[in-house]
N, C-alpha and C positions, 0 to 999 in steps of 0.2 A: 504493500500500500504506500509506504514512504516510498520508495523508488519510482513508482509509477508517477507521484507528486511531483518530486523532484524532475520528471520529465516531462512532464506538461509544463512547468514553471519556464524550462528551457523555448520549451516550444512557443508559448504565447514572447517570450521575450525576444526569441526571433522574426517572429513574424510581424512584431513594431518597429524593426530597428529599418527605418527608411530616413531618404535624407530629406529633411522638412528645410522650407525656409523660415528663419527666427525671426522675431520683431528687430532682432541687433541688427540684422543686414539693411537697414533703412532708419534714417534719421530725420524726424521733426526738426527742422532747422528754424522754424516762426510758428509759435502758437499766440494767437491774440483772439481778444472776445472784448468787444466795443458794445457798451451798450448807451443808447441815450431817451432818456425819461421826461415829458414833457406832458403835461395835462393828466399825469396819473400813465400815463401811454408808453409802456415802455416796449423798443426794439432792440433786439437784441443779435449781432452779426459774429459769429463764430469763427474763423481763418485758420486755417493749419496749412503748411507748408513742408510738404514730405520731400526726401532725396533718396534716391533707389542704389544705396552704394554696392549692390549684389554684382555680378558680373552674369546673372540671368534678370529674363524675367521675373517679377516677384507681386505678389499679392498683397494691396498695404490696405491697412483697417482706416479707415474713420469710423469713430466712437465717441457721443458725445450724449451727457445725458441734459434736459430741457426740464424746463417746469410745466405739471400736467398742466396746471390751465392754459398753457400758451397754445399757438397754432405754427407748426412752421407754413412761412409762407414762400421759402425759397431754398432750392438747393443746387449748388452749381459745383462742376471738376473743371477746372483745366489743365491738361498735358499737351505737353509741345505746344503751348500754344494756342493748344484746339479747345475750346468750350463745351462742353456738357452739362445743359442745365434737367433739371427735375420740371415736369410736367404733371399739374393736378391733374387728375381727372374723375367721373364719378368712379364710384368705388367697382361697380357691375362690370362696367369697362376694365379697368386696371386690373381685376380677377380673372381674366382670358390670360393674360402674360403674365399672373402668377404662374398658373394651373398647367400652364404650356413649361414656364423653368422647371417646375415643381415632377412635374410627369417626367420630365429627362432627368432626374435624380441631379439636377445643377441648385445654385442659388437662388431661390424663386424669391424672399423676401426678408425689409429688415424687421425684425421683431422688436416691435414698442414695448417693453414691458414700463405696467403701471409700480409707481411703488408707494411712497407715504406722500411725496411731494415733487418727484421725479418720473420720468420717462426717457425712454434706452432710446436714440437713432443711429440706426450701424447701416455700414455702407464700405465696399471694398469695390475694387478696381486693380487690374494687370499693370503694372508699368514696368518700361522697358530697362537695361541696365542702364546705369548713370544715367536714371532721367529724373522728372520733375513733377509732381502731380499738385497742386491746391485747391482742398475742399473750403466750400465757404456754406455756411446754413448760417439761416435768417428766421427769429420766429419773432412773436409778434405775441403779444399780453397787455390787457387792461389792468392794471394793480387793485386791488382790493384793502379798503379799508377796514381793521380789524381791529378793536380794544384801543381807537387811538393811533393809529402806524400802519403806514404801506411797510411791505417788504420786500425786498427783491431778492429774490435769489440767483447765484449765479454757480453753477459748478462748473469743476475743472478738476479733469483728470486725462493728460495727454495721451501717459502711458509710461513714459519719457524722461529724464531731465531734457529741458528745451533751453538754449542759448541766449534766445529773443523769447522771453514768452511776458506776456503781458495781459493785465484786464483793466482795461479803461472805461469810466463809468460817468456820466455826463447828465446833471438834471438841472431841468429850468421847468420852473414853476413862477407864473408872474404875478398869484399873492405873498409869496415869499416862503421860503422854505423854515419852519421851526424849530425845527433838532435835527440832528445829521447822527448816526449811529453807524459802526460797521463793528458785526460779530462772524460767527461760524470758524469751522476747524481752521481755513485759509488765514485767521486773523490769530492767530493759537501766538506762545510768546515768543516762537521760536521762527515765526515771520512776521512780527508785529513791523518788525524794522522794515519791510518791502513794501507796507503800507503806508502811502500818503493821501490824507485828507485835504479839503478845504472848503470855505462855506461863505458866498457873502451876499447877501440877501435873497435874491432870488434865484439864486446861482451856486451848484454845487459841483465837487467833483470828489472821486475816488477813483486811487490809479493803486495799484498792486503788481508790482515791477520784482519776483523774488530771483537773487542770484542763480547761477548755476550753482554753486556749493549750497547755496540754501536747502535746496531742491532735492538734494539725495542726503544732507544731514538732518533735514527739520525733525518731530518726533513723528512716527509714522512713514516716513518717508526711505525711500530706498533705490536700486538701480530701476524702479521704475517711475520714479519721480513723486510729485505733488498726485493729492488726489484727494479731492475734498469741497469746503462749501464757500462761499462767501457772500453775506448777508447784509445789504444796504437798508436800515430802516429808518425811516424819515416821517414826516408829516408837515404840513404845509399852514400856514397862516388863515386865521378865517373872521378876516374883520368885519364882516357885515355876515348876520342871521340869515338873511332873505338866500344867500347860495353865492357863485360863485360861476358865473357863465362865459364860453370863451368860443371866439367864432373866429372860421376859416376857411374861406376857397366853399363859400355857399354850405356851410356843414356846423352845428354847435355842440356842446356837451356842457349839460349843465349839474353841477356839482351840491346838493344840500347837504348841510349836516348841520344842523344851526344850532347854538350854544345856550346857555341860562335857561333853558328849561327846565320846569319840576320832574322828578321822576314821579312815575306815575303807580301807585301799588299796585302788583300781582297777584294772582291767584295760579299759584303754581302746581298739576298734578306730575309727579314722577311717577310712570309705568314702568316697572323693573321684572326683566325675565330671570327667572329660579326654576326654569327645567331642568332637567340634567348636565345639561349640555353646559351649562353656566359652574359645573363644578370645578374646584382651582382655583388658578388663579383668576379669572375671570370674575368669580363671583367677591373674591377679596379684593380687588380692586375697587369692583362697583362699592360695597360697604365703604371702603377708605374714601371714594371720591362724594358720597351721598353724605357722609360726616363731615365733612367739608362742606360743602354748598349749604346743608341745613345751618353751619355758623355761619353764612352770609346772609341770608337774610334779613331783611328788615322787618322792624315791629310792625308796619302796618300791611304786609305780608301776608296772606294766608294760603295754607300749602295742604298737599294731599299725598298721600303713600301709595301705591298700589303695589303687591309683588304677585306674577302670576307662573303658576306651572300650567296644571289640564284643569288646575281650580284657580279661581280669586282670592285673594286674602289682600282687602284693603288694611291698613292700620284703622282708621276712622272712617266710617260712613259719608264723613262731609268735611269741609275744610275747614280747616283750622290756625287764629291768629298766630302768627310767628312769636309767641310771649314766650321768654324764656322755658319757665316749665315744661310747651308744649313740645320745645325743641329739645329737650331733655328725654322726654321722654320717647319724640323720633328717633332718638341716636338709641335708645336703649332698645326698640324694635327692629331698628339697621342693621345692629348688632348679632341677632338673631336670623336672618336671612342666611339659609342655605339650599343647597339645587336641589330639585328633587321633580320626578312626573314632567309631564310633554309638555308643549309649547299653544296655548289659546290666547293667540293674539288679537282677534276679533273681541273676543267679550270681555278683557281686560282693556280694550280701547275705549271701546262704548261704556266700562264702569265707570273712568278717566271721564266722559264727555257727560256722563248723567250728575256727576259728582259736581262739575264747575256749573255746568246749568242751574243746579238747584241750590247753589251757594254764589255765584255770581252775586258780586257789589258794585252799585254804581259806582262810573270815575274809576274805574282799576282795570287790568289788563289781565287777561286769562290767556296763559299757556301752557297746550300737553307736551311732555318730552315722553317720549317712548324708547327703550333703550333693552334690544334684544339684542339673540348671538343668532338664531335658528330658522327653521322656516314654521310655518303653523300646525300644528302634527293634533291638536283638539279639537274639541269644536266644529267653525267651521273653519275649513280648510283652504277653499278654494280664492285663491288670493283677487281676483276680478272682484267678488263676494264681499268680501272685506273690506277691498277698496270702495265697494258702493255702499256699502254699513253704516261706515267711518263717514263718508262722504255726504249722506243725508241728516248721521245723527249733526255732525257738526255743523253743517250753514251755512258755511262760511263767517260764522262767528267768530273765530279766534285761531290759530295757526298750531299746526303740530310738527314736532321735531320729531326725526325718527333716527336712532343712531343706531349702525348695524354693528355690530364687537364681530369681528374679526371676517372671515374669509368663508365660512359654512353659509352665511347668512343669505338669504336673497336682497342681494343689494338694488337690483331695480324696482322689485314690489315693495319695497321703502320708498324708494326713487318717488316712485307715483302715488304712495299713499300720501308725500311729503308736502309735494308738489300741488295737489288736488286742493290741501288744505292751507295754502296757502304760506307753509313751513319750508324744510331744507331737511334733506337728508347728509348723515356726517357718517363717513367711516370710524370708527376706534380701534387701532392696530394693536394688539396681542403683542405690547412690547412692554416694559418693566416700566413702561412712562404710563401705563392707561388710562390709570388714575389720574394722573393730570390732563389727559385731552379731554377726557368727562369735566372736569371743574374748569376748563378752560372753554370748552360750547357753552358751559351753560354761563360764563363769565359774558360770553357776548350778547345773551339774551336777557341780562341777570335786570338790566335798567331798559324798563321802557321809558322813551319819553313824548312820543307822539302815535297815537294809533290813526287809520280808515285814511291812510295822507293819499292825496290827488293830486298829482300833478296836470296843470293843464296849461297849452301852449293855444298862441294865435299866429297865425303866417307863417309858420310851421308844419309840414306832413313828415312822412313818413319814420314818425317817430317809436322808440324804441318802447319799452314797460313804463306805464304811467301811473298803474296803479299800485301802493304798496302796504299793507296791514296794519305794519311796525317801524317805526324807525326809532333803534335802539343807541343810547349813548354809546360813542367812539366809534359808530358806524358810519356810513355814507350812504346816499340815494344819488345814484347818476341815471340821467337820462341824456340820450342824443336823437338829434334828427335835422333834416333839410328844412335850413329856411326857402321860404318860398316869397316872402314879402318882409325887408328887413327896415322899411319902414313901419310897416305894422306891425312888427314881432312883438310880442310882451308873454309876460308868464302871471301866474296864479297857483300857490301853495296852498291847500287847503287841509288841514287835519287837527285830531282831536288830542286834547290836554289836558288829563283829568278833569273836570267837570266844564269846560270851556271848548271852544272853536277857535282853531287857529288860522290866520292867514297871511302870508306872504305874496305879495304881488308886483309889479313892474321894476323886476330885475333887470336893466341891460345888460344885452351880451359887448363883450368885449375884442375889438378884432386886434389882436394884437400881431403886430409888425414884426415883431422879432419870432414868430414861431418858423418861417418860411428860413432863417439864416440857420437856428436849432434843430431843423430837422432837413438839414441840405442833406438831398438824398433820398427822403420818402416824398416825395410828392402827397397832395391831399391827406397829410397823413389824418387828420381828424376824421376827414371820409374815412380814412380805414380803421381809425376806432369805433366810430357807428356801427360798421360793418362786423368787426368782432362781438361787440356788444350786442348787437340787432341776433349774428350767427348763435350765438352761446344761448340766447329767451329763446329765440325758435326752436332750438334742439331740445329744450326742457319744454316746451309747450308740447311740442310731435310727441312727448312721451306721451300724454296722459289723455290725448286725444284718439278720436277713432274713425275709421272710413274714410269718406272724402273732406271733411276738415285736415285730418291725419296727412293724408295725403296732402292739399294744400302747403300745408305750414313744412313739410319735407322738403318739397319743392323750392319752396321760398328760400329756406337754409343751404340746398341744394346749389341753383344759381347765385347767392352769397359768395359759397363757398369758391367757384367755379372762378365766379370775378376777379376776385380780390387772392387769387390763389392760396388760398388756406385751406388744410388739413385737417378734416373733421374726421367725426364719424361717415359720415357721407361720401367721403371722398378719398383718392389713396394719390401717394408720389409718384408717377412711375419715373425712377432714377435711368436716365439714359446713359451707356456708358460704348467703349469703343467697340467699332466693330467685329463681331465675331462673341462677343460679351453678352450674357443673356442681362435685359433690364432688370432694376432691383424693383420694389413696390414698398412704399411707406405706408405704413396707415397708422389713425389714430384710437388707440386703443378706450373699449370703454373702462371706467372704474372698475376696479375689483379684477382686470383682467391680470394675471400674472405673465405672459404673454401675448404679445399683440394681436389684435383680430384680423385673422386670416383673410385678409381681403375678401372680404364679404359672410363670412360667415359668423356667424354669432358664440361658437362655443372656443373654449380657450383652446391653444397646440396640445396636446397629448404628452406629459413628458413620462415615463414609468421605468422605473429604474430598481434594478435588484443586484445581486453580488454577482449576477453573471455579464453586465453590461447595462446600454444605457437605448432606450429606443425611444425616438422623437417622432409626432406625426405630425404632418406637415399639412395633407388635403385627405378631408375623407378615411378612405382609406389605401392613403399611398405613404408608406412609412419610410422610415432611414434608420438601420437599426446597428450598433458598435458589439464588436464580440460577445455573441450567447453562447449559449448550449445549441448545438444539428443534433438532425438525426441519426443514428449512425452510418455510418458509413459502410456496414456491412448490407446494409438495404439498399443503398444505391449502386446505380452503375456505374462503377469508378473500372469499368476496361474501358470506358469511351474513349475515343483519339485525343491525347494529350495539346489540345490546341490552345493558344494565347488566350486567355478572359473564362477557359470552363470552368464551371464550379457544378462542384458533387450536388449540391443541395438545388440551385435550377435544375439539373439533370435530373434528377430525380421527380423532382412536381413535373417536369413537359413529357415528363413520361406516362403521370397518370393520369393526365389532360391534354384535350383537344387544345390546337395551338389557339386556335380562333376564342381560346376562353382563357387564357394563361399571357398577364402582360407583363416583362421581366423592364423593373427602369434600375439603371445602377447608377449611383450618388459618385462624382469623384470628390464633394464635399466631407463627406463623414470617414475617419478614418475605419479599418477595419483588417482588425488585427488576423483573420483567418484570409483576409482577401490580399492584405500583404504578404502575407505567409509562403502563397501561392506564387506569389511574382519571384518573392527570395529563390523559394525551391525549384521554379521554373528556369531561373539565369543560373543557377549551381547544375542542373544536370539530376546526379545520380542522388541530391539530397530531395527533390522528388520521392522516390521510391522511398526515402527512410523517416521521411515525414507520414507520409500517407499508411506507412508499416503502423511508425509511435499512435499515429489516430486511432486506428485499426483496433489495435491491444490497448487504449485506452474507451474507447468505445461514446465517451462524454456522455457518462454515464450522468441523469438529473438529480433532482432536489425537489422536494414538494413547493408547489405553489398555491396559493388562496386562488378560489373562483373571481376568474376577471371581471370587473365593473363594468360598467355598460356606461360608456362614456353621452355627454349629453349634445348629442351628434344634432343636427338639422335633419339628418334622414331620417332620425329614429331607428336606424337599425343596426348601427357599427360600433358595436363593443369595442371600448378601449381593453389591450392586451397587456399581460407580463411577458417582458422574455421567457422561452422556455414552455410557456403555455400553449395551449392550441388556439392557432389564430387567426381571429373572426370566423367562425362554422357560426354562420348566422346567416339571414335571409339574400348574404349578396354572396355565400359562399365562402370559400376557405383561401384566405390570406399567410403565408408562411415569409420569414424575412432571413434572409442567408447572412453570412458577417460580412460578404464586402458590400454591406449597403446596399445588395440589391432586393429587389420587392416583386415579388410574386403575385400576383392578385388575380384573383378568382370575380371575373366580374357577372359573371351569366346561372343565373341557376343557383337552387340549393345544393346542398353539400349529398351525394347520394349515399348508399350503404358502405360502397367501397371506398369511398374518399375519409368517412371515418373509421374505418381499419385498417386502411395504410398509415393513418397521423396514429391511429393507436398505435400500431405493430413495431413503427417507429419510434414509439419513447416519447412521442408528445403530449400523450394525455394515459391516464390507466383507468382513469373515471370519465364517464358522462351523466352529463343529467340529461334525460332523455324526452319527447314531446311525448303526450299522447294525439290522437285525431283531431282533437280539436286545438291544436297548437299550445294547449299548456302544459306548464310541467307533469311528466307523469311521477308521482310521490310515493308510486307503490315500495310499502315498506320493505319486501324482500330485495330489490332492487338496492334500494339506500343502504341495507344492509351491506350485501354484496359489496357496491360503492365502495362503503367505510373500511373494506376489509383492501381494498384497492383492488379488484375485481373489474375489467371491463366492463361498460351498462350496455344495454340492447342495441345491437347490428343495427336496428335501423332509425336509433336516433337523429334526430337534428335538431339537437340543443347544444349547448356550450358546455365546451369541457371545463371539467374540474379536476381536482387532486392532485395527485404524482404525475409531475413532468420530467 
């Protein structure tokens, strides 16, 4: 047994050792990232500058990661010379030249991945030896005001130390800027010194210049350089209440947040899920951050508890003043909360909404936060259902927050329950911080100061969101739109203030002269903040709408997108690159995706990974799979003619299928340690023969694996697999994935009797679970018995295998 180990070990070790090109054979000579911020507007241009010092052709990365809410609106290569820009187009379109790379096992696309406050754009291209290649990307973000402060963020991680590397940060704001802040790991003490500020009135800059030496000794840092955050946080002067409005090239934005306000008392319900699934740390978190928020409170406050499993358990029936005692006594029920029973998110919503109803006080502000991990497993279930529940009992009365804890959660059907009601739905990341992104939402909703506010414009159209619920301390309300008569133009603020009517009216807009010297280089750019702003309401409206409104408001977002080339949901890159080069495809991932959305399809990539290797799915079901466990190799025809590119494992499936149903794509992207193996023992000769011997006597004998999941495909029918498993014997037939990346695919027909006793006979499966007639599982317990014992199930199954692989 040790010997045999010991020569698999050799064997897999040989059949990696090929000659790769390194990142060291190419140097970033100029990395720079210019950003400049003006109306809250910030653009942001990206530069790397590569040098191919290989003496081949070489494959060089661009990698850069963006802030989710921005949009890239441009992406461009130049080599020799030649220009290669990036072209939006709708997403439908851009999905034919994934689906065409993707099916010849090449690079079909770059995967966005979402993360807390980032997204991935990757992107590579051939260059020749000692040549030259410069990528440049462009996005484009409206800033958002939060607790008091924009922020910007900027990362940078070249890969590299870089020689010239540089990030220049440029803002003009022409009521004047109020605080200037820079943080994040980039500002850490050990490159405080690369950092220069400066600030004078309405004028600011940040420039971050780190040495080369700094670069590979800062803390963190190493032969692959910097790699990290850097954080511009600011806020702007705001001498007049009435707002803050600023005109350009026929286009405004106008800005409220007005000051000296009374805060307005609350009637606060917390919904807290206590299923199961909240056990851990999950639920101790919630306890630490709901102990907190209940000491903020104010005395004229009244608050409500809810905790729900597949039961309700409010604290109090009704709500209750925030008087010391009673918050005493919330902390000492907080305290007690632990997980336990299913998730009934309907009827702990509606307890939430009959509770403010029936204790509702004049002059105060009512709001629900709802804050699950799961999806709704009591009750009612059906999340449409739900969402129309929630949506009658509340009225439009008062606004729900819904914050989803972690990655299980259905993040859309928050989305839209959030949305409908006039709320925000918030991720909360399963990180050792939880507790603070919980007291930090509800910090931003903690002070209402104006509720029912209306914006309303004259000689103005095609304006953005005018209506808004809440306008909370340290927030902001921006609207844009086309003037249309800037003699006539005037505005009107309407909203309520505890017991009063508030109004603000004939703001003029301001044209100011210096924006066109500040933003040389974007043209209209105010036009193209409407346009972000216009694109980002339409996409949350298309959620929560249906049919031909649905449709409509797509459309709208759609041709936004198209215009003004921004990268939505809607829309993908396709990255053009040199001839003979398959194009790359950008897209813009939704929330919660962990990687980016497949040009057009809605479920995330496949990654499933075990001690035997690593398999990625790309479309459907066309995979790219890194060294598993074959079948043995005593089942296949391994006397076939020794020709360039055969493998045992094709041979073997085009043997028990028609060609016309068997389509074979090989990846030269993914490594694979059995496909180089072949190439080794192919240029040696007689080590052929003594590889194929060692196989032979090692036989790659399996390992038990769990029953594959059934991934949540658009088809509905394409199980997601384990290496080693039997793969996809489902309604599109049997899929099997060889180590050099190539893909098998079974596209015609069900799997027949003999197609699952060849994947048996070969070590693929020893169990199945079998149908009966009418396509369901057949359960008969003699069967499962057998099963459990690892017993082949019935010849004429066609269900998915399970057990020993």
């Amino acid at each position: 047994m040790g010997r045999q180990a010991t020569v698999l070990l050799i064997f897999l070790q040989i059949a990696t050792i090929q000659p790769q090109t390194q990142r060291g054979d190419w140097d970033i000579q100029r990395f720079h990232v210019n950003t400049t911020v003006t109306c809250r507007y910030a653009i942001t241009v990206i530069t790397s500058h590569v040098f191919n010092r290989h003496d081949d052709s070489t494959e060089i990365d661009f990698h850069v990661k963006i802030p989710k809410n921005a949009f890239i609106s441009k992406f461009r290569m130049t080599i020799d010379g030649k220009i290669y820009d990036g072209v939006v187009k709708p997403k439908e379109e851009a999905r034919q030249q994934y689906i065409t790379a993707v099916s010849r096992g090449q690079s079909g696309g770059l995967v966005s991945a979402v993360g807390r406050t980032l997204e991935d754009f990757k992107t590579s291209v051939s260059v020749a030896a000692y040549s030259k290649v410069t990528f440049e990307l462009t996005y484009e973000e409206l800033l958002q005001r939060r607790l008091g402060k924009y922020e910007l963020l900027i990362n940078a991680q070249p890969g590299q130390p870089v020689k010239d590397f540089k990030i220049d940060v440029s803002l003009y704001e022409k009521p004047g800027i109020s605080f200037l802040k820079v943080e994040g790991s980039l500002a850490s003490n050990d490159l405080a010194s690369a950092i220069t500020k400066s600030h004078a009135d309405e004028k600011a800059w940040v420039n971050f210049y780190p040495t080369h030496n700094q670069q590979i000794t800062c803390d963190g840092c190493a032969e692959n350089g910097l790699s990290g955050d850097l954080k511009i946080i600011f806020d702007v002067e705001r001498p007049h209440s009435k707002g803050d409005i600023r005109e350009y090239g026929g286009f405004f934005v106008h800005y409220f947040a007005p000051t000296g306000l009374p805060r307005i008392p609350k009637n606060v319900v917390f919904i807290i899920d206590q299923s199961g699934s909240m056990a851990g740390k999950k639920i101790e978190q919630t306890r630490t951050a709901l102990l907190k928020i209940l000491g903020d409170l104010d005395g004229d406050d009244h608050f409500g508890l809810i905790c729900f499993d597949d039961q309700i358990s409010p604290w109090k029936r009704e709500l209750l003043r925030a008087t010391q005692q009673n918050l005493d006594n919330a902390k000492e029920f907080v305290r007690t909360i632990t997980d336990r029973g299913g998730t009934d998110i309907n009827a702990a919503v509606l307890e939430g909404v009959n509770m403010i109803k029936n204790s509702h006080k004049e002059g105060s502000a009512s709001i629900l936060i709802l804050l699950t991990d799961g999806d709704p497993t009591s009750g009612e279930t059906r999340p449409e259902r739900i969402q129309s529940n929630v949506r009658e009992a509340i009225g439009k009365r008062f606004p729900l927050y819904c914050l989803g804890f972690g990655f299980d959660v259905n993040f859309e059907f928050l989305q839209k329950m959030a949305q409908e009601n006039s709320g925000v739905a918030r991720r909360i990341y399963q990180d050792s911080d939880a507790a603070l992104q919980l007291k930090g939402f509800y910090e931003e909703v903690a002070v209402p100061l104006l509720t029912s506010v209306q914006m309303n414009y004259s000689g103005a159209a095609n304006l953005t969101q005018t209506s808004f619920s809440y306008y909370y301390n340290g927030s902001e309300i921006v609207v844009a739109g086309q003037i249309t008569d800037i003699n006539n133009f005037s505005t009107e603020v309407i909203g309520k203030s505890t017991d009063s009517k508030v109004t603000y009216s004939d703001v003029k807009p301001i044209d100011d002269d210096k924006l066109s010297a500040e933003m040389s280089g974007f043209e209209n750019f105010l036009q193209r903040l409407w346009a972000c702003l216009k694109v980002k309401q339409l996409l949350e409206k298309e959620l929560v709408l249906t049919s031909d409104e649905k449709e409509a408001v797509k459309k709208e977002a759609l041709d936004l997108s198209l215009k003004y080339s921004f990268v939505t949901p809607l829309t993908s890159m396709v990255v053009t690159r040199p001839e003979g080069e398959d194009s790359h495809v950008a897209n813009k991932p939704k929330e919660g995706d962990t990687s980016g959305d497949d040009a057009g399809h809605s479920h995330d990539s496949g990654h499933v990974s075990d001690d035997w290797g690593f398999l990625e799915q790309f479309e459907d079901d066309v995979y790219a799979v890194e060294a598993f466990q074959k079948p043995d190799e005593a089942d296949m025809d391994v006397e076939e003619e020794d020709e360039e590119g055969y493998d045992p494992v094709i041979s073997f499936l085009k043997s028990r299928h028609s060609h016309d149903s068997v389509h074979v794509t090989t990846s030269d992207t993914i490594g694979s340690a059995y496909g180089q193996l072949l190439s080794v023992l192919l240029g040696f000769g007689v080590c052929l023969f003594v590889g194929l011997l060692i196989a032979s006597i090692l036989g790659f004998k399996g390992r038990k694996h769990s029953r594959p999941s059934h991934a949540n495909h658009d088809n509905g029918d394409s199980p997601s697999i384990n290496p080693g498993s039997c793969k996809n014997l489902g309604a599109e037939g049997v899929t099997y994935m060889d180590n050099s990346a190539a893909t098998v695919e079974r596209t015609h027909g069900q799997p027949d009797a003999q197609d699952i006793k060849e994947i048996d006979n070969h070590g693929c499966c020893q169990q199945q679970v079998g149908r009966d007639e009418g396509g369901e599982p057949d359960t008969d317990p003699a069967e499962r018995e057998g099963a459990a014992r690892g017993q082949p199930g019935p010849a004429n199954s066609k269900g998915l295998c399970t057990g020993s692989c």
